[in-house]
C-alpha positions, 0 to 999 in steps of 0.5 A: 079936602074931600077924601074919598074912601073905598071899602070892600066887605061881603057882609051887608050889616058891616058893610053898612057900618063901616059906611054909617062910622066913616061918614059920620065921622068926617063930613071930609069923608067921601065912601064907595062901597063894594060887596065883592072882588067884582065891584070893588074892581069897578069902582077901582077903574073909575076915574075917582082918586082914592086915599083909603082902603078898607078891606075884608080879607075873607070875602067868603066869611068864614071860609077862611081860604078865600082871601079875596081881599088880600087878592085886591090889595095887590091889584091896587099896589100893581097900579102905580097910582097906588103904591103907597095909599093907605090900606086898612084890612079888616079881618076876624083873623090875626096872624094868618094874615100878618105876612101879607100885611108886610108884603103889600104895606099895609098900614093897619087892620082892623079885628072883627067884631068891631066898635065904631070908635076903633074904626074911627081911631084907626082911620083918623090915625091913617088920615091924619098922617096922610093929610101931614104929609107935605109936600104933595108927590106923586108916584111914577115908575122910572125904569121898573122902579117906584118914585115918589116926585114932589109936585113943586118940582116939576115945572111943566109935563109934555106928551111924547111919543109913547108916554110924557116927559116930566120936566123938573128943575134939576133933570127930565124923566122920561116916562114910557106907557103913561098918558098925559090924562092918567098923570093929570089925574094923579096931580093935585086940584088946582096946582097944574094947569093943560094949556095944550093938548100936548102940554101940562105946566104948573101953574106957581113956575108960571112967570106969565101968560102970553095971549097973544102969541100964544106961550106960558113963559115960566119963572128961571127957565129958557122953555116957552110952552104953547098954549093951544087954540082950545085952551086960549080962552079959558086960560085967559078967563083964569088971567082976567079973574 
């Protein structure tokens, strides 16, 4: 499973380490690199899901007032997506830094000058516990607090007037301000399935697929979803093959 990674550094030269010891460390290992807060910010609006974050604290070199990184960290933990998502700080200073570790979860850092194989110790250490972690989850906000929901879980998704609605096994969440693309884009390849514009099931709560009058029938639950004109075909290529 490709793990796609990004790095913030102002520095060319580490930078360019940085992005030499990740990726010849891991052919797993997907690297997007900026050189400042503006680029970063780019790159963290694009659709692409990251699982680590290398970041520069002092984008100003030595400037120690410029903390630019610290700054990007908590943009990426104000996006719910990314309230848990590993962030690694590279820093030349210690314990200045410190507090603001704790305060935005940080799960390691990195000191200046340093040696390839204490990059790749620490992020195979982050890597590996991510990639331990079973079952997958997603992280969604529920009344101004930040729940991590197991995938198998949840048995389908529907849009609602403005937001989705998740329904699990055991209970529905309502979910105010998200759209049914930016929940798709959080789940898992291959685990979920639209089937409507309306509706995103689950692909193993599926008991089967009904082409012909259009629903998914799914496994101990009374709901039928639809299945949408558009959406007919290639869900019947998925059946047939």
């Amino acid at each position: 499973m490709m793990t796609h990674v990004l790095i913030l550094e102002d520095d060319r030269a580490s930078m360019k380490a940085l992005e030499r010891i990740l990726m010849d460390d891991s052919e797993d290992i997907c690297v997007h690199a900026a050189s400042s807060y503006e680029e970063a910010e780019e790159l963290l609006n694009r659709e692409t899901r990251y699982g680590l974050f290398l970041l520069d604290v002092n984008l100003g070199g030595e400037d120690r007032e410029d903390i630019g990184g610290i700054l990007f960290a908590r943009e990426i933990r104000e996006r719910f997506c990314y309230t848990f998502t590993p962030i690694v700080m590279v820093t030349a200073v210690g314990a200045m830094e410190m507090q603001a570790y704790r305060e935005l979860h940080c799960y390691q850092y990195i000191m200046k000058p340093f040696l390839p194989e204490q990059v790749r110790e620490v992020v195979d250490k982050v890597l590996s516990k991510e990639r331990q972690e079973e079952p997958p989850v997603i992280t969604v906000k529920r009344e101004g607090v930040n729940y991590q929901v197991k995938c198998a879980d949840i048995r389908y998704i529907e849009a609602v007037h403005r937001g989705v609605m998740l329904h699990l096994k055991d209970e529905n969440w309502r979910l105010p301000y998200v759209t049914l693309r930016q929940i798709l884009s959080k789940l898992p390849d291959g685990m979920f399935l639209q089937c409507h514009r309306m509706f995103v099931v689950n692909r193993q709560e599926v008991e089967y697929y009904d082409l012909v009058n259009r629903m998914v029938k799914l496994k101990g639950c009374a709901d039928n979803v639809e299945i949408g004109v558009t959406y007919k075909a290639e869900i019947g290529r998925i059946v047939s093959g």
